[in-house]
C-alpha positions in Angstrom: 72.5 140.1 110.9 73.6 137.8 113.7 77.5 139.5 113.0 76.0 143.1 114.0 74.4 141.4 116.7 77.3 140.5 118.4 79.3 143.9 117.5 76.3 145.9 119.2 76.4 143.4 121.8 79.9 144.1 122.7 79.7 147.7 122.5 76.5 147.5 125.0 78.7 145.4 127.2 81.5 147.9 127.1 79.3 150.8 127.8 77.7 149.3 130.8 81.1 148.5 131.8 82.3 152.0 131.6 79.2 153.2 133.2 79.8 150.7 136.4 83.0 152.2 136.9 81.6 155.8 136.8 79.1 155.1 139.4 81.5 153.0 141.4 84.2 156.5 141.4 81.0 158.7 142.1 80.2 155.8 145.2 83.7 156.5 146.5 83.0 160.6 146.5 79.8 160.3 147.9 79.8 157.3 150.6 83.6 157.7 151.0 86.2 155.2 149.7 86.2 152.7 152.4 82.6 152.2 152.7 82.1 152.4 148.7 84.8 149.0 148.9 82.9 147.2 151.7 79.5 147.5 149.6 81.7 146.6 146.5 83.1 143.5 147.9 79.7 142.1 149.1 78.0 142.9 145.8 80.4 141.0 144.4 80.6 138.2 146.5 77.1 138.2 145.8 77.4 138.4 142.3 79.5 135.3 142.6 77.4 133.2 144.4 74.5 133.7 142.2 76.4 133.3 138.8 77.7 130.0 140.2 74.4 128.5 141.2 73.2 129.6 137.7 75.8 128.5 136.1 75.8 125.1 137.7 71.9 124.7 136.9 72.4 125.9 133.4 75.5 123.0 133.1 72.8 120.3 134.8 69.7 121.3 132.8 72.3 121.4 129.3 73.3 117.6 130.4 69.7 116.8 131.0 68.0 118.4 127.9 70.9 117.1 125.5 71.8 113.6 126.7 70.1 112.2 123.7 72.2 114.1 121.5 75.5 112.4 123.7 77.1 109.1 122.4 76.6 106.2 125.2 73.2 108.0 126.3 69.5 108.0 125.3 69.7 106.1 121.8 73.2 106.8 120.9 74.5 103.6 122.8 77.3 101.7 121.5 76.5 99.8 118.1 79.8 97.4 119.0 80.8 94.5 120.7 83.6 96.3 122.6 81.8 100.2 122.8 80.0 98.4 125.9 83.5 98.5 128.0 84.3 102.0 126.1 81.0 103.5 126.9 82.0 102.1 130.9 85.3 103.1 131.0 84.2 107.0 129.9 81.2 106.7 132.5 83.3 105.7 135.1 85.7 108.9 134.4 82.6 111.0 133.6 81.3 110.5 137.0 84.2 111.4 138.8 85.4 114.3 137.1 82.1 115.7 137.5 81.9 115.0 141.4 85.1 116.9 141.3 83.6 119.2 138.7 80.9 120.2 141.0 82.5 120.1 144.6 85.2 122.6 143.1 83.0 124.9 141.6 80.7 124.8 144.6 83.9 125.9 146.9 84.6 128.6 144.5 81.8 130.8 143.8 80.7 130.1 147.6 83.9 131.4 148.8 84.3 134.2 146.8 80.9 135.1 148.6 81.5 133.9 152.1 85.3 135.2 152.4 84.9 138.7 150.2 86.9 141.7 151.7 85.8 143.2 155.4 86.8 145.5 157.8 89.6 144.2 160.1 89.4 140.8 158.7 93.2 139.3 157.3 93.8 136.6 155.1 95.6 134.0 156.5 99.3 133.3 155.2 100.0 129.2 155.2 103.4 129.0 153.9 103.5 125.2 154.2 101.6 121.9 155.3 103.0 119.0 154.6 99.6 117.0 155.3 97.3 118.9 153.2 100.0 118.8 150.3 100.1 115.0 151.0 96.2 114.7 150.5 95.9 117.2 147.2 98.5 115.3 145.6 98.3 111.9 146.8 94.4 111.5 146.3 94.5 112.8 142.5 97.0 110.6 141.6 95.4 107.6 143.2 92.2 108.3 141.1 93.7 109.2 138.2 96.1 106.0 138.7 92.3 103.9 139.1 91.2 105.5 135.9 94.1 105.0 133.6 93.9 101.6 135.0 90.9 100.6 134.1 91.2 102.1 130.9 94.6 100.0 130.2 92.1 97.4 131.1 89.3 98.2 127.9 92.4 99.2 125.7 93.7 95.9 126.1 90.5 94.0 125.4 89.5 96.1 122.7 93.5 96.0 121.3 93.2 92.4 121.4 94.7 90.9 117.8 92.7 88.4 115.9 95.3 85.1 115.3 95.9 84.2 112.3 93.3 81.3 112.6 90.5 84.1 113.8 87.1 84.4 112.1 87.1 87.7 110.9 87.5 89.9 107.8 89.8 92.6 107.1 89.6 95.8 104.9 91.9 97.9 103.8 91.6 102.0 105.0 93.9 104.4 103.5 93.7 108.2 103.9 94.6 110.7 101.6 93.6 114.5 101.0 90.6 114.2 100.7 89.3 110.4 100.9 89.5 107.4 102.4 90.3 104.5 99.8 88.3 101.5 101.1 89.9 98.0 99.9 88.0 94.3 100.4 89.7 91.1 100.0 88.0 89.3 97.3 87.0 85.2 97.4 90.5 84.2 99.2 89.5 86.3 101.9 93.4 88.1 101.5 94.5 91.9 101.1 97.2 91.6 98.4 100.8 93.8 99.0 101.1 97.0 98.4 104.5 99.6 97.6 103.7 103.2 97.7 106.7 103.6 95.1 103.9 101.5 92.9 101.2 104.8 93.3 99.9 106.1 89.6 97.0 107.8 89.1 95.1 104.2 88.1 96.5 102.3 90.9 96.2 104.8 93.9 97.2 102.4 96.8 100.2 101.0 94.9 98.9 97.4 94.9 101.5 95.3 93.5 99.8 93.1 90.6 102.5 90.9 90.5 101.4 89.6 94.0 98.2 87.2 92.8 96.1 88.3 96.1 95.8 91.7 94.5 93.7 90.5 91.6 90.3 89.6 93.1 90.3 93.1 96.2 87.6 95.4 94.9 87.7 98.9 96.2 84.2 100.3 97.7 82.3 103.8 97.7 81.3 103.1 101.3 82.4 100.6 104.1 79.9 97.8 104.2 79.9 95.1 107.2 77.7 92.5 108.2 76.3 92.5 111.7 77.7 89.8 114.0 81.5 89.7 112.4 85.2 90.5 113.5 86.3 92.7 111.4 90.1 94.4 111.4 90.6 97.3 109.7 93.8 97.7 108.3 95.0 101.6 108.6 97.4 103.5 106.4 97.7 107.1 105.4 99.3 108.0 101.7 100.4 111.8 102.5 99.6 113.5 106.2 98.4 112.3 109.6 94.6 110.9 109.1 92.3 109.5 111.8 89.6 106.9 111.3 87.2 107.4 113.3 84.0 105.3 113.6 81.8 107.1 116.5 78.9 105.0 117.0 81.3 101.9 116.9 83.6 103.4 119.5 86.3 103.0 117.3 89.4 106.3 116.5 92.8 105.1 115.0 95.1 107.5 113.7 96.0 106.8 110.0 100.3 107.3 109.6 101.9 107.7 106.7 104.4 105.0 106.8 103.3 103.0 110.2 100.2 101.1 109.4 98.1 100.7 112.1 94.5 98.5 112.7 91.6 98.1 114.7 89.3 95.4 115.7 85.7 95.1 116.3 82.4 93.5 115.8 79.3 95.6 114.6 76.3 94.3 116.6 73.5 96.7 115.9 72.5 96.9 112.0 71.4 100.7 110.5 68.0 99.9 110.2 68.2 98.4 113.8 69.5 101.9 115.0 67.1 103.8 113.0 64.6 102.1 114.9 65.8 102.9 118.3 66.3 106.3 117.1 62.4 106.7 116.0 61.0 106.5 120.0 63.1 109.8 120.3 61.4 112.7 119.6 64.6 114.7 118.5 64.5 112.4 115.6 60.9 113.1 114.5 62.1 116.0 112.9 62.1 116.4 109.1 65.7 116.1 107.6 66.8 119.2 106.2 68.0 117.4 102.9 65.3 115.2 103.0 62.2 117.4 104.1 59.9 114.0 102.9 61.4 111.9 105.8 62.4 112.4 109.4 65.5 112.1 110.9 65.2 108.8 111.8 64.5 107.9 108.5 67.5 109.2 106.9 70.0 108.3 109.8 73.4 106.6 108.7 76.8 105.7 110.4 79.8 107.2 109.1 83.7 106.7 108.6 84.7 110.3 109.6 88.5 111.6 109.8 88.9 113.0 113.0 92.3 114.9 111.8 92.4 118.6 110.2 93.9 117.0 107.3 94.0 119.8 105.2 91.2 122.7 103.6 88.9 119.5 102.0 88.9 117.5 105.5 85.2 117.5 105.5 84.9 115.7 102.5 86.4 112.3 104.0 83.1 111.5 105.2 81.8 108.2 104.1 78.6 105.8 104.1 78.7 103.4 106.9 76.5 100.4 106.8 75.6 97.2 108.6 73.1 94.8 107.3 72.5 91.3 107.5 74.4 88.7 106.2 72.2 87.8 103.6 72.5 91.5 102.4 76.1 91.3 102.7 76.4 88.6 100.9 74.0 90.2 97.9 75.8 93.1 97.6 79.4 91.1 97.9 78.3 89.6 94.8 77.8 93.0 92.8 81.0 93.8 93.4 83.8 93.8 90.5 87.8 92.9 91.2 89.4 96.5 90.7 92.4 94.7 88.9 90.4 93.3 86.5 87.8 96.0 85.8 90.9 98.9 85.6 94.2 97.6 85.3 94.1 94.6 83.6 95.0 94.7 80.0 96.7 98.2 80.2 99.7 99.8 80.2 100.4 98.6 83.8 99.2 95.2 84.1 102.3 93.3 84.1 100.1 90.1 82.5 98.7 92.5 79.6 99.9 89.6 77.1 98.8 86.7 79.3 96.0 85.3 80.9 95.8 84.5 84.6 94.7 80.7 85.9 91.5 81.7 86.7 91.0 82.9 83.3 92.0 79.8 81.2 90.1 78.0 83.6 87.0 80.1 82.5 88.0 80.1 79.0 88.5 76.7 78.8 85.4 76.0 81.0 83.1 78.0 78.2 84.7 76.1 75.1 84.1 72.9 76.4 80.6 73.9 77.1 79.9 74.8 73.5 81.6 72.0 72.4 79.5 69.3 74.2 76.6 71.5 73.0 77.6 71.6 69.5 78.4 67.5 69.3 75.2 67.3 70.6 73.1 68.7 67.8 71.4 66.9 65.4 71.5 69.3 62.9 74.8 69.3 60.8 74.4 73.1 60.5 74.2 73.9 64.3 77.3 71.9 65.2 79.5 75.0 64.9 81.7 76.4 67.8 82.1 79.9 67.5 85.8 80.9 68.6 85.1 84.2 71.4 88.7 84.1 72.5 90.3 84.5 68.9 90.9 87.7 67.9 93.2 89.2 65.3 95.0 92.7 65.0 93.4 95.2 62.9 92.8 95.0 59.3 95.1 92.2 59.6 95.3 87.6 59.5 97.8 88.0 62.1 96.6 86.4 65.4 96.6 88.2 68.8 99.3 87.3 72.0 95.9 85.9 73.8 94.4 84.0 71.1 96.7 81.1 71.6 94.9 80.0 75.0 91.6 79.5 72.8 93.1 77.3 70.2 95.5 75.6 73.0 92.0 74.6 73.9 90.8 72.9 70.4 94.3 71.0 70.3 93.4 69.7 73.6 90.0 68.6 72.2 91.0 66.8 69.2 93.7 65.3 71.5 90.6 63.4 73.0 88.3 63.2 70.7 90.5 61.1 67.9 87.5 60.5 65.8 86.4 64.6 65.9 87.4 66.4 62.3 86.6 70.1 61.6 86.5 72.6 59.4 88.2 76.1 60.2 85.6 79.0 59.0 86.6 82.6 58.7 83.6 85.1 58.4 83.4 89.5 58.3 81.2 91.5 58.3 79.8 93.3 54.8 82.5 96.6 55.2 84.2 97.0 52.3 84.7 95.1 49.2 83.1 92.3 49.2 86.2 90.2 47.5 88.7 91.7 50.2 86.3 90.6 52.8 86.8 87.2 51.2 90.3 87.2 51.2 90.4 88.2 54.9 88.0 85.2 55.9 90.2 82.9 54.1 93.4 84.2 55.3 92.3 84.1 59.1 91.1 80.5 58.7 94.1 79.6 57.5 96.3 81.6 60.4 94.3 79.0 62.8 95.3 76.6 60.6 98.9 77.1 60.5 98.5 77.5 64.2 97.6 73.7 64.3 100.0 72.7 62.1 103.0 73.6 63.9 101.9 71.9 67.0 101.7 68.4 65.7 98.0 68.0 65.2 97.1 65.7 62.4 96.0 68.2 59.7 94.5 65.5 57.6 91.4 66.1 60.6 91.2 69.8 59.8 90.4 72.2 56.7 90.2 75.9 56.2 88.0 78.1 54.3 87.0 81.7 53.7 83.2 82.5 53.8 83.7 86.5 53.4 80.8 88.3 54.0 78.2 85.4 53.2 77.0 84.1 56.3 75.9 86.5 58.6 74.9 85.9 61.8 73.7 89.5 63.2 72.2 92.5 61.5 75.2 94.2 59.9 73.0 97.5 60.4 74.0 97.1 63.8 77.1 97.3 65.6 76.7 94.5 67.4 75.5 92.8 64.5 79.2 93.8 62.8 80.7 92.6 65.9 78.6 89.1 65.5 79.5 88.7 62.3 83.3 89.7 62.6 84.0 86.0 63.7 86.6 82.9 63.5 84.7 79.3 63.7 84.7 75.9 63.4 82.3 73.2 62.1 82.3 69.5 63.0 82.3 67.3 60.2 82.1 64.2 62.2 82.6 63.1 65.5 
């Protein structure tokens, strides 16, 4: 409906056009051609003069009834640190331009009226003045020399690096059609290196896992930041030209393939903070569209935009932008899970598939002391068991894992100080199968621990082996889990 609108508007238009022009040529029969021209040339003036004070009521009503809608006016005032100066700086240019905006506009449509054509009046024919060409070009410049100035000024400030001593935190921004891949530093508070030759479709930045700051950055579904803190953004681009743009934060930086660039700023309003300031406004008493429950207010977030065409899916590099506390921060910090470790490691492309990392034997070794000192302290003889959860053995098979060894390097190291600590080496399945092959497998896994021992010069005359099949179970074997409980390498203490 609103399409046929506009085609039967424009073929109104036309006709009334046409139909001025008839009347005009019938004017010029009836009134005679010079007069029909004097009376066209006022009307028109006329015409002028009253579309231009329209038009500049209908420019300073639109300003007036929309300012709320306008970042750095009504509610929409900066939410950073630096959008202050930014939110100056455009002010200061705003103001200016529109004094010119006005003046000009004002000179034009009153002009058009005051000077239209008459009867043995001449235009005037100026075909140089140096002085008046002195003022229109030398008072422009001079403005627009103050305004770039002063917005040198702002860049600078806001430009300003963080040393390498700074309080702040950086994330990692990378654009590509059509999403930005957001990357936090984990507990060393470093973004590991990255080598877009190293892209696959697990690792989409190319981190390089061979570089140890890689292994605790989690990626994020939305860009999280605590109110009150520097943050730099780190800005890259992984195919065409992308631009991160922040609006509420006052903060646009073209993403480049191949030239990373950054950007620095502090958040210093939190979203529920803004949604706040946004609920005195009336335009934001609305229901939400998508959310017809809650008002606009209600339902208000920041976002990570790109301000690019990037390509037929740009809209969909919209993101979730929010600021909370640092408490909150801090609580969802702690949800999050090291993308190296929750999708890379272990795989194809972990280069450490058939090793563990230091802060993995430290955990492992961590956890078997801890059951240790709880199994020496039972009083029970039965409950003084340790139940390997680090020894694992290839399919069907006696024949010990690559990672195993870090487990058992860890029982070595205990009998090492404990001189008076003997043991006995338990092997255990689950009830699969026939029951003498299950027996057979215990036995032989024991004794694959056992030979383990041997050939690192522990004093075997401290240590046995046996088989216990299917015998002992510790878990339902009606259960997976239970199988999976029951599927287990152990050792008891026999004294101490």
């Amino acid at each position: 409906m609103t399409g046929l609108f506009v085609i039967l508007s424009l073929i109104l238009l036309v006709v009334v056009i046409v139909q001025i022009a008839k009347m005009t040529d019938l004017a010029e029969g009836l009134l005679g051609r010079e007069v029909a021209q004097r009376r066209t040339n006022r009307n028109v003036g006329t015409g002028f003069l009253l579309f231009g004070i329209a038009f500049l009521v209908i420019c300073v009503w639109s300003a007036i009834h929309y300012k709320n809608f306008m970042l750095g006016y009504g509610p929409h005032v900066a939410a950073s640190v630096h959008g202050v100066e930014v939110d100056k700086s455009f002010n200061l240019t705003t103001i200016i331009t529109g004094i010119v905006f006005f003046l000009t506009h004002i000179a034009l449509f009153f002009f058009a009226w005051k000077y239209a054509g008459r009867k043995g009046r001449k235009a005037e024919f100026m075909a140089h003045d140096n002085k008046l060409e002195v003022i229109w070009t030398a008072l422009p410049a001079l403005v627009m020399a103050l305004l770039v100035f002063d917005g040198l000024v702002t860049w600078n400030k806001v430009m300003a690096d963080v040393g390498p001593d700074g309080d702040y935190m950086e994330i990692g921004a990378t654009g590509y059609q059509f999403a930005w891949a957001l990357r936090y530093p984990g507990e060393d508070g470093k973004l590991g290196e990255k080598d877009y030759k190293l892209i696959t479709g697990k690792n989409i930045l190319g981190q390089d896992w061979n570089d140890s700051q890689n292994w605790d950055d989690f990626m994020a579904d939305e860009l999280v930041l605590p109110v009150g803190k520097t943050v730099r953004i780190r800005i890259s681009a992984r195919d065409v030209l992308h631009s991160f743009f922040l609006p509420h934060f006052r903060v646009k930086m073209d993403a480049v393939p191949g030239m990373p660039t950054y950007f620095v700023f502090t958040p210093s309003t939190t979203t529920e903070e803004y949604r706040q300031r946004l609920k005195e406004y009336p335009e934001y008493q609305q229901p939400d569209p998508n959310e017809p429950e809650k008002q606009l207010w209600q339902t208000f977030d920041y976002e990570l935009a790109c301000a690019e065409l990037c390509g037929k899916g740009h809209f969909s590099m919209r993101k979730k932008v929010r600021v909370v506390t640092e408490e909150e921060y801090d609580q969802w910090l702690a949800k999050q899970k090291s993308f190296y470790l929750s999708n890379i490691r272990h795989t194809d492309e972990d280069p450490f598939k058939d090793d563990l990392l230091p802060m993995e034997i430290e955990a492992q070794k961590k956890e078997f002391n801890d059951a240790l000192s709880k199994a020496m302290k039972e009083e029970d003889a039965d409950k003084k068991v340790v139940v390997f959860h680090h020894v694992n053995f290839k399919t069907g098979s006696a024949e010990l894992t690559a990672l195993s060894r870090y487990e058992i390097n860890n029982l070595i190291e205990a009998l090492n100080n404990n001189p008076n600590l003997t043991i006995e080496l338990r092997g255990h399945t689950d009830n699969t199968g026939d029951a003498d092959a299950n027996m057979a497998l215990s036995e032989a896994r024991a004794k694959a621990v056992y030979d383990y021992l041997a050939k690192r010069n522990v004093d075997m005359s401290r240590v046995s082996a046996a088989g216990y099949g299917q015998t002992m179970p510790i878990g339902d074997n009606a259960t997976e889990e239970g199988r999976r409980q029951n599927r287990r390498t152990e050792f008891k203490i026999i004294t101490q």
